[in-house]
C-alpha positions, -999 to +999 in steps of 0.1 A: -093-216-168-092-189-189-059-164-193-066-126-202-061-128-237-088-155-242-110-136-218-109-104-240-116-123-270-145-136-255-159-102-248-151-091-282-172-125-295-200-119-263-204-081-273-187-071-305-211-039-313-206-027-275-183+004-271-153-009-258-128+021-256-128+059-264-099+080-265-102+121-274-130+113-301-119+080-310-144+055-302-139+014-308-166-014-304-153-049-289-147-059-325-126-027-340-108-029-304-099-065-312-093-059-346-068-031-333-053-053-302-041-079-328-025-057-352-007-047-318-001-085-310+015-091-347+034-059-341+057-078-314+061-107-334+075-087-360+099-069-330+109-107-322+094-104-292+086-141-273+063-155-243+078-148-208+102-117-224+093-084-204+082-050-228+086-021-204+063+012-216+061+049-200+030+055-214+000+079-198-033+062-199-041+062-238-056+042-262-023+024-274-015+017-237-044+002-234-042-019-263-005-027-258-013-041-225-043-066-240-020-078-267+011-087-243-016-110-229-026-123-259+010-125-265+024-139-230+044-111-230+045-092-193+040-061-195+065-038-169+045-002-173+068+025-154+053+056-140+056+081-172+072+110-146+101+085-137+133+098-144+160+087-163+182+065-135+152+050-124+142+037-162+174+027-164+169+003-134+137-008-145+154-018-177+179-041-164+162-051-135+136-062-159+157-081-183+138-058-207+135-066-247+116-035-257+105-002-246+075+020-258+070+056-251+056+088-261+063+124-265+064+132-229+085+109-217+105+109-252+132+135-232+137+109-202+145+080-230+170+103-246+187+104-212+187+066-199+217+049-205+202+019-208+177+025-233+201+020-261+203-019-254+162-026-259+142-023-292+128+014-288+093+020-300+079+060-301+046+071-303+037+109-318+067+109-337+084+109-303+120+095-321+120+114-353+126+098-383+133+063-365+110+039-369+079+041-342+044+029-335+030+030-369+057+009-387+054-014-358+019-021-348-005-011-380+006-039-402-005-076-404-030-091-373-017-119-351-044-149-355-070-142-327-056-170-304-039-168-268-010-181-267-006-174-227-016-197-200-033-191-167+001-189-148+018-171-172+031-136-161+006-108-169+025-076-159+051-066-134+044-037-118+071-018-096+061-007-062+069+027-056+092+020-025+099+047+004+128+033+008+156+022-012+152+008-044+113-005-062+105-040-063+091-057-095+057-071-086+053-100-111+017-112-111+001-139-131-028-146-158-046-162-132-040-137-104-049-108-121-081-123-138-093-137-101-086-099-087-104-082-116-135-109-117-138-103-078-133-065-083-167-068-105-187-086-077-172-067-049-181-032-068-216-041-079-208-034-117-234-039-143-228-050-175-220-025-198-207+002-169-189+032-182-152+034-163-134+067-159-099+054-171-073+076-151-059+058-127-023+052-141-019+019-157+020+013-137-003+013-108-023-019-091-059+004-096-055+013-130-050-017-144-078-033-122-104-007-136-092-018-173-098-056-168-130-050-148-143-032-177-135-058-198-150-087-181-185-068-182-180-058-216-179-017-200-168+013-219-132+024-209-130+066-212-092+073-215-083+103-194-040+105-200-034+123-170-056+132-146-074+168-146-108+180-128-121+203-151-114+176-176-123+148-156-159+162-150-166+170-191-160+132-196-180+120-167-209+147-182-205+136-216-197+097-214-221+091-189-193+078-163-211+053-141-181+045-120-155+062-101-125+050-089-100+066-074-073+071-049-088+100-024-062+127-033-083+127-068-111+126-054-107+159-033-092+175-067-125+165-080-147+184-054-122+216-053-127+220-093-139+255-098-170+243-118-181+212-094-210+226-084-219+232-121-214+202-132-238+174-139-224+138-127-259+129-116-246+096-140-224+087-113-236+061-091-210+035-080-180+054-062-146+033-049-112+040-036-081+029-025-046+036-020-049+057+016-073+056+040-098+084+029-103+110+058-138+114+073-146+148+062-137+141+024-160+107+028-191+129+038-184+160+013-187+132-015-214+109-002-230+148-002-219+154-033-226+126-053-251+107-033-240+074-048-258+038-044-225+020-034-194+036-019-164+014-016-135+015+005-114-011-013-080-022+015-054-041-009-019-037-025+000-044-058+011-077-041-027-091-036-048-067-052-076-072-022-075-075+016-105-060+026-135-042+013-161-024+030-193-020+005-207+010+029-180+034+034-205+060+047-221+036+072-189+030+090-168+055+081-125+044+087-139+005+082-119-010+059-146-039+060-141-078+062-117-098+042-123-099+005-138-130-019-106-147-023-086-135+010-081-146+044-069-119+069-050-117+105-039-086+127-011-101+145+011-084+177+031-058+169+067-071+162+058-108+160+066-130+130+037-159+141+007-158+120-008-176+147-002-148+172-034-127+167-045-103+189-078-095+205-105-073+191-102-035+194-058-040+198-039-029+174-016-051+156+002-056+123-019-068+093-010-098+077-029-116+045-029-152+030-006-161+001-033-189-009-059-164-023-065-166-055-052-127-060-022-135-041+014-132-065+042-155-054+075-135-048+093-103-060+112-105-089+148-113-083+145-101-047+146-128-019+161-101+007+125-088+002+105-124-001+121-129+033+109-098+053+075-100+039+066-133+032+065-159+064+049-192+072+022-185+036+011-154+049+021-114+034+029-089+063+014-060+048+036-033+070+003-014+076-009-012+112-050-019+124-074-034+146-104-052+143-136-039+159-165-057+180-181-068+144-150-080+133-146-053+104-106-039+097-099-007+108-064+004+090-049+032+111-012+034+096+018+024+086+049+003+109+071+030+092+044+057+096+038+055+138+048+083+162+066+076+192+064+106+213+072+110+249+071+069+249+032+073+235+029+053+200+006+074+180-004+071+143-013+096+124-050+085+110-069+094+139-059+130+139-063+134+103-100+123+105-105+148+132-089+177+114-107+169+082-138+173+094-133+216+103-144+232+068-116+254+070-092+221+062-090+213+028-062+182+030-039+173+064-013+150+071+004+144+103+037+133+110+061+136+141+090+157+135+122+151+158+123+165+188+146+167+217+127+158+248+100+139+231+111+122+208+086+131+182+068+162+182+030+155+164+031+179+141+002+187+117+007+198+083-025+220+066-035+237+031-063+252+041-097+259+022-111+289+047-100+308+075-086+287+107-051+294+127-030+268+145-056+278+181-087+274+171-080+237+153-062+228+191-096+238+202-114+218+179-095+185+187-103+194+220-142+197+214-138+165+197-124+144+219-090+139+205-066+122+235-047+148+246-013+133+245-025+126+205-033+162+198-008+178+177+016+200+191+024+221+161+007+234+136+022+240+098+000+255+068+013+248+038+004+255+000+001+220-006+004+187+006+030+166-012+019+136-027+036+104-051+022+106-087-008+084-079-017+107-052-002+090-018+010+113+007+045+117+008+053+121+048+091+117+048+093+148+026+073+170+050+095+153+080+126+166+057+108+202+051+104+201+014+070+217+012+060+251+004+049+273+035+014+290+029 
């Protein structure tokens, strides 16, 4: 079986005049990327660096990220990427937590580096001059090449990635060679690409997606367009001018996308694969695009940084909420509510707790240093998700919310989905989330939460539940506009905030 780092040379060998990468005008074929990825791999040798040792970067998606993450595989180094907005006290966990060696960074998060405590004990590496006259990434990584050999093996950890946690402190996510090549390989079959596809590379490489869209491209030999941070305006000149022929992205982009000034200007007829993840996408957002971009395939992708795939539903537009059947290499179970059997499934059309196999091939085996958490979410060699769902007559996953997100109100468990759906479909709604805020008789009051794109009050959306069908005891019973919604850096909306009132009234 092959590891990652033997995979990318044999793309490089398979390909080597193919654009591999482009980064703001630089453009690499397999064989300069290769050439560049092992002047990266020598680079830790010379920073002592061995297999199994973790190199933790805060990095936004550039071309040295990139490459730093194909020579740790090449290396058998795993890789612990931190969201590049973390603050100091959390890089400071990370770091120790981590048993960290080394740490790479750049110029934006240079100011959280200077204020971790931690940072002093690991080998620190700065790109754009980010450290001053300190050594940095050109002393480290442009001199001699590392012989173009892996020195990893298929179980060998590939990257660690930290879950982002609502509560308490993030878990390290360690996943393996094997793992993550079995969850990129089916995210190529499962997506329809082509060899030779042209990725938009913006989805953050800390997170699950963004490295999946990296090793996908990869595999098929596909051009990788770094975009650092993600912005529409920006986002739409590189899909015009690379010829992006794949999106994907968590939905919050993907509305960002479609409320750029310029959208309706802009040419992305090259566009014709589209895929999310990471929330369930509402029903009005899912017909604006399928209007918008009129794509040939439209994913809804169901997984987690744990097992990259659940589900996948290859027609999102056909059935829109279906999160599809299980994927390639995964075997899935909605269980009752509260139950700890795996064998205690429930009946189409009930809702119950979703619950995957630990034996697909995707699958990690445990959280790093954390059996508090193995013990809660692992059971009998299944993964209790925490999301919520129901399977329908045809036996396709319906994901309607979180344990943690559900509504109790006046004895009436409600989750939040439904609602959302309905709401999104009025044109006067540009994003809504729903959550139930405290309240004295009830409970929970269901409360919806609105930044609006037109002219609508708090009356005439009651009315249009109504019209629509929405159970009564399910409609909301306040109504909030706000100037935004609030959302994690890789676009996940953050409910406990708008349950604590940090938001912006409209």
């Amino acid at each position: 079986m092959f590891d990652l780092g033997r995979g990318f040379l044999a793309s490089a060998e398979r390909m080597p005049d193919a654009v591999a990468i482009s980064d703001n005008g630089i453009r690499l074929t397999y064989a300069k990327w290769r050439d560049f990825v092992l002047r990266v791999t020598g680079g830790l040798d010379t920073l002592g660096l061995k297999a199994g040792d973790h190199l933790v970067t805060m990095l936004t998606n550039r071309l040295e990220a990139a490459s730093l993450h194909i020579a740790c595989q090449l290396a058998g180094i795993a890789i612990t990427p931190l969201n590049w907005r973390a603050g100091a006290e959390e890089l400071d966990y990370v770091l120790a937590d981590a048993d960290a060696k080394a740490l790479v960074f750049e110029r934006l998060t240079a100011a959280c580096v200077a204020q971790s405590e931690n940072a002093v004990n690991v080998t620190q590496i700065a790109l754009d001059n980010a450290n001053g006259e300190r050594a940095g990434w050109d002393h480290y990584f442009k001199g001699e090449p590392a012989d173009a050999v892996s020195r990893a093996e298929p179980e060998t950890t590939s990257v660690m990635l930290y879950t982002s946690g609502t509560t308490g402190r993030s878990k390290g996510v360690p996943r393996s060679h094997a793992a993550e090549r079995a969850a990129a390989s089916a995210h190529v079959a499962q997506n329809l690409y082509s060899r030779g596809e042209t990725t938009l590379g913006v989805m953050p490489l800390y997170h699950t997606m963004g490295v999946r869209s990296l090793l996908a491209s990869i595999v098929i030999n596909g051009h990788f367009v770094c975009q650092h941070r993600f912005d529409a305006d920006q986002a739409l000149t590189l899909i015009r001018d690379e010829r992006i022929s794949n999106l994907y992205l968590v939905p919050t982009l993907y509305h960002d996308l479609l409320a750029a000034s310029n959208f309706s200007a802009s040419d992305v007829s090259s566009v014709r694969k589209l895929g999310f993840a990471g929330q369930t996408m509402t029903d009005g957002l899912l017909k604006r695009l399928d209007e918008a971009f009129r794509p040939d395939l439209f994913v809804n992708h169901y997984g987690s940084s744990e097992i990259y795939t659940f589900t996948i539903e290859p027609n999102a537009t056909k059935k829109p909420g279906s999160a599809g059947k299980a994927g390639l290499n995964q075997e899935i179970r909605v269980i009752a509510i509260g139950s700890t059997n795996p064998n205690e499934t429930v009946d189409p059309e009930i809702e119950g707790q979703i619950i995957a196999s630990l034996d697909g091939d995707e699958s990690f085996t445990g959280y790093w240093k954390r059996p508090d958490a193995d013990e809660k979410a692992m059971n009998s060699g299944w993964y209790f998700t925490g999301d919520i769902g129901y399977r329908d007559a045809d036996g396709d996953l319906f994901v309607t919310g979180r344990v943690d997100d559900m509504i109790i109100s006046g004895g009436e468990n409600i989750l939040p989905a439904e609602i959302e759906s309905v709401l999104s479909l009025n044109e006067a709604v540009g994003e809504v989330a729903v959550v139930g805020i405290p309240h004295e008789r009830l409970g929970q009051e269901v409360t919806a939460f609105i930044s609006r794109r037109g002219a609508v009050d708090g009356a005439s959306l009651d009315a249009w539940c109504l019209e629509r069908g929405l159970t009564p005891y399910k409609r909301p019973r306040a109504y909030i506009f706000v100037k935004e919604i609030p959302k994690s850096p890789v676009g996940k909306i953050l409910r406990r905030m708008l349950v604590a009132g940090e938001y912006q009234p409209e």
